[in-house]
N, C-alpha and C positions, 0 to 999 in steps of 0.2 A: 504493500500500500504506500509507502513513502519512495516509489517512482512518479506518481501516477502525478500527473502536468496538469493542474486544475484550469479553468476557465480566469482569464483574466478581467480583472476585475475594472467598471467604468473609473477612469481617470477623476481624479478628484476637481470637482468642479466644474465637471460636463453635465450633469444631471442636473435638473429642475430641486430644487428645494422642495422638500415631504411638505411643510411647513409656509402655505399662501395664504395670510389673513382674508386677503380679496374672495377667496376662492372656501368660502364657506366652509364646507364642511372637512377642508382640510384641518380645522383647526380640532375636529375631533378626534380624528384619524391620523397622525401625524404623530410621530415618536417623541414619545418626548426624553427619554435614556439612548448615551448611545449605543451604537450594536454590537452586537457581539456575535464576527463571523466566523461560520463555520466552513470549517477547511474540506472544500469539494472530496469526494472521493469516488471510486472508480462506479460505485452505482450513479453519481451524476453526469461521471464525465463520458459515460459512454452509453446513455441513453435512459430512458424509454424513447425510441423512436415511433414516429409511423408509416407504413409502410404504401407504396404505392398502391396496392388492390385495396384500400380502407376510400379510395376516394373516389364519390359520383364525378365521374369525369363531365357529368351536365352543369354539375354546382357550381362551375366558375361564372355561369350566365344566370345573372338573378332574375332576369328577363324571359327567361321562358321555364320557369319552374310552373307554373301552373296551364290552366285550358285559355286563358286572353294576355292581353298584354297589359303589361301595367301602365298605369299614369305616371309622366314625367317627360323629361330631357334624357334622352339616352346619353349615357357615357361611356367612354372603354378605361379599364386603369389597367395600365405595366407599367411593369419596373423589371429592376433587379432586386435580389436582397444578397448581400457582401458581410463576410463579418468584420471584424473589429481591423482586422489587417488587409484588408482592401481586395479578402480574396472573394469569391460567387462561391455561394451556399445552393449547393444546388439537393434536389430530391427533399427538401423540407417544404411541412405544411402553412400553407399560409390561410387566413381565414378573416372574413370582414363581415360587420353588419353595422346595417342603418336604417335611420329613418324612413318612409317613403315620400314621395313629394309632396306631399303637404306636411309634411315634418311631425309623423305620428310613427310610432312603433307597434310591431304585434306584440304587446305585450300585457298581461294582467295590470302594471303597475302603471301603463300609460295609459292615463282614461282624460287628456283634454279632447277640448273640443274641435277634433282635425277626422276626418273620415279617415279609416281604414281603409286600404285598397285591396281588394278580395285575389286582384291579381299578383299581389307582391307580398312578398314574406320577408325579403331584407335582410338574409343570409346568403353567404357563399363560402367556397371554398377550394385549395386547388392546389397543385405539389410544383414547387419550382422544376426547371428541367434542366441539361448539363452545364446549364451558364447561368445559373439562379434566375432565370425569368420567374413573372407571373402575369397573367393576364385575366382580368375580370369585365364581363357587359352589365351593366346595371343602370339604373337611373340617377339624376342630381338628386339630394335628400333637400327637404324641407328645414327651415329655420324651425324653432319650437319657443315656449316659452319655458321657464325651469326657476324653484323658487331661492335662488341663491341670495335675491336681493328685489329691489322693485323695479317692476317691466325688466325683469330679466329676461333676455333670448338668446339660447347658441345658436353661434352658425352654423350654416352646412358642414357638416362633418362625416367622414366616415371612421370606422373603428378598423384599426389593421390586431390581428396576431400574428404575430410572427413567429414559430419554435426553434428555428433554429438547429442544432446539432442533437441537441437534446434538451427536456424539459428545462434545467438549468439555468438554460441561455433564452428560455421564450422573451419576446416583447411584445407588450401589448402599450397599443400608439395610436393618433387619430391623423388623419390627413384631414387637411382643408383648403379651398378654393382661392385662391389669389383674388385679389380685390373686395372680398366680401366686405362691407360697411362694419360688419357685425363682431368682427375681428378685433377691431379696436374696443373694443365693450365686455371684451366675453376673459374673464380671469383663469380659468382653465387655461386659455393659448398664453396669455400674458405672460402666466406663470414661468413658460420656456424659455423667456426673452431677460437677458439680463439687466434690462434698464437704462436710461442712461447715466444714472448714476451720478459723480459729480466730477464728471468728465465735460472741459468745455465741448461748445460747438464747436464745430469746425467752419471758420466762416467763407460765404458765399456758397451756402449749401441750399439757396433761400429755395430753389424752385427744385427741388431735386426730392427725392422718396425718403417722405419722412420716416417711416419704418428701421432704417439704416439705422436710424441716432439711439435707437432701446434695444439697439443688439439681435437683430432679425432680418431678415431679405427673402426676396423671391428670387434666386439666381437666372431661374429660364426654365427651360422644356426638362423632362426627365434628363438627368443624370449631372446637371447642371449645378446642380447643389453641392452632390458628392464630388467632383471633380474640384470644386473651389477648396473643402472642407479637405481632401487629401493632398491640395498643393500646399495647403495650410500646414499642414502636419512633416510636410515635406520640408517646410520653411524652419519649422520647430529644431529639425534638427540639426539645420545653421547655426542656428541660435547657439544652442546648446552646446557643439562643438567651440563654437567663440569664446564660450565663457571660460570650458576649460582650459582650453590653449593658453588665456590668458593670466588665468590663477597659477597655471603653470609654471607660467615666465615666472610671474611675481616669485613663487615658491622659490626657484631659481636663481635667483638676484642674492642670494646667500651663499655662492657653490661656485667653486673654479671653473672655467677660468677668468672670472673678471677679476679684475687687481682689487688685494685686500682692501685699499680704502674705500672702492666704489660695490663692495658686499653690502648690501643689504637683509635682514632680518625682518620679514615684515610679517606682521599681522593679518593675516588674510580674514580671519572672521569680522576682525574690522574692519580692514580694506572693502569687503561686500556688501559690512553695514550702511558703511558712508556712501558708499554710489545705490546705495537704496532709496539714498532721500535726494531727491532733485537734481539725479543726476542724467543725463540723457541717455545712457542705456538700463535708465532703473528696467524692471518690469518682474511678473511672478514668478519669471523661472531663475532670476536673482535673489528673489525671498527667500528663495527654497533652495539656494544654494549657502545664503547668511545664514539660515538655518542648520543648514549639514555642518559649516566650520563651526558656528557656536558650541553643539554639541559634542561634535567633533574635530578639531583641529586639525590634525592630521591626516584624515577620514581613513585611520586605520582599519575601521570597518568594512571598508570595502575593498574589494581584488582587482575592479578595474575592466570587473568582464562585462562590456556594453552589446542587450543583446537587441538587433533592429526589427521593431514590430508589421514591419510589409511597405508603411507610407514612407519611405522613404527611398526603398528601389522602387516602390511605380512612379514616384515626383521622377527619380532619374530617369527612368526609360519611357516615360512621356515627354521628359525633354530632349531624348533622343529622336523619339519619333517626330517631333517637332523640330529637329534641330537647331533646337535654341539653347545658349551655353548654359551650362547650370554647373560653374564651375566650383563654388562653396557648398551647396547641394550635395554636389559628388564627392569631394573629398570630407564629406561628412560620415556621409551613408561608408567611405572606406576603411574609415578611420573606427569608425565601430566594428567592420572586418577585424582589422589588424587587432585591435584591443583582444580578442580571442586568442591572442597568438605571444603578442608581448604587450605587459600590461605597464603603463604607467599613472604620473600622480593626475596626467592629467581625465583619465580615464575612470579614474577614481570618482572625481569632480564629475564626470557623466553617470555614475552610478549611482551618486550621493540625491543627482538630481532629482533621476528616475525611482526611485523609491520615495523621496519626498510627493512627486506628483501622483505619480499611480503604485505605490502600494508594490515595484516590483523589485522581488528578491533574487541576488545574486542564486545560481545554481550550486550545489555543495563539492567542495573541491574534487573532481575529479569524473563531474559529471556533465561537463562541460557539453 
């Protein structure tokens, strides 16, 4: 049992907060102690699956599950589903329900005043295929009202599940329509958007989509999102490479060959603190680096072994595919190769990071 390569856990500070005063009833439901996780094992990490003959291969069309057709706007929804490392999930179930168009559900606990549609039931369901597609026909769902506050209405929404590899890993998520009025009103979606916090504006942004400034966008057409979201990640490990490089040096400036008067000894956990505050490369992957020297100085704790999560060769070979230079990019993503091989301090600094942000742990000597 102590091989077994548990599921990696969301990065700290990607998630939505349990905890949205806006969002009513989060405030009942909402942890109020923190958690206490429990270490995957091999019944998580290797299923309960579902298997392909479990699924009406009609259910992906909500549209002709019964003898007419339903009321509404016809829609199609594909995608892909990828996991955390940008790879396609494929032969997993995905599953969706919603309201029908006049935004009522079939359901005992929905009883406003919106007609049932006798033709629609507001289920589906369907298995990705060797490149994690999925594909569903259904109709646009209705607004509704809901009593979170007064003249409350969601918007159109739909409910995705997603499983994933196994139970473990399910997601359950809602998709929604770009431009809906109703979006800016509705705390549920709010709740995903970081705010703008008290971060200025950026000026001359006067006619441009306000959305941007609370931490949200509509990137474009399918896939449009994820590609932004993994150049992102891709960029992350610029970043990151820079910082250690340069704690490095600093470490260095103690150590032959510079001539003895020009040795320096310097304080690194301070040196991190001070450009935390007002310095032009502050930012949170610096916190969580002042954090790593505070506790640990030296960061004897760690070996130095940097291991690279997927977004970082697809940034590179979409830049190759693009031939556009990504020359900081690339010796980012190689320099986390090399740390496999010969470790140094500055490597250390990459490890220090990576366990501050997401919770990951060095592999145990010799299991490299």
């Amino acid at each position: 049992m102590g091989n077994v390569i548990p599921y990696r856990r969301p990065f700290a500070g990607t998630q939505p907060n349990y905890l949205h005063p806006p969002y009513v009833s989060s405030i009942k439901r909402a942890p109020k102690k923190p958690f206490v996780y429990v270490p995957h094992t091999l019944t998580e990490v290797t299923g309960p699956v579902f298997e392909r003959k479990i699924v009406d291969v009609k259910a992906f069309d909500l549209t002709k599950q019964h003898a007419g057709e339903p009321v509404g706007e016809r829609i199609v929804l594909s995608g892909r589903v990828f996991d955390e490392n940008g790879r396609p999930v494929r032969d997993t179930l995905v599953e969706i329900w919603q309201a029908n168009a006049a935004g009522r559900y079939l359901h005992k606990r929905d009883q406003h005043d919106a007609p049932l549609d006798p033709n629609f039931s507001g289920c589906g369901h369907t298995m990705t295929d060797s490149e994690g597609r999925y594909r569903f026909v259904t109709i646009r769902p209705g607004a509704y009202p809901w009593g979170n506050h007064h003249n409350a209405w969601r918007p159109a929404h739909i409910h995705f599940s997603l499983f994933g590899p196994a139970f473990a890993t399910r997601l359950v998520t809602q998709m929604y329509f770009p431009g809906d009025p109703l979006l800016a009103l509705d705390p549920i979606f709010n709740s995903l958007a970081p705010g703008a916090g008290d971060i200025p504006a950026t000026p001359d942004r006067k006619d441009r989509d306000p959305r941007v400034e609370r931490g949200y966008m509509h990137c474009g057409p399918s896939g449009a999102g994820r590609f932004v979201k993994m150049i992102h990640n891709g960029i992350e490990y610029g970043l990151m490479q820079a910082y250690a490089e340069g704690f490095s040096i600093l470490r260095g400036a103690a150590e032959n060959p510079r001539p003895e008067d020009e040795r320096y000894h310097l304080d690194l956990a301070d040196i991190a603190e001070v450009w935390r505050r007002g310095s032009v490369i502050s930012s949170w992957l610096l916190d969580l680096t002042a954090g790593a020297f505070a506790s640990d100085p030296k960061l004897g704790g760690f070996k130095g072994y940097v291991e690279d999560s997927g977004e970082g060769r697809w940034t590179v070979m979409t830049a190759v595919e693009q031939a556009v230079p990504a020359t900081v990019l690339s010796a980012a993503l190689y320099a986390r190769f090399r740390s496999r091989e010969d470790v140094s301090f500055a490597d250390r600094v990459l490890s220090a990071m990576r366990k501050g942000f997401g919770g990951h742990v060095e592999p145990a000597k010799g299991g490299g």
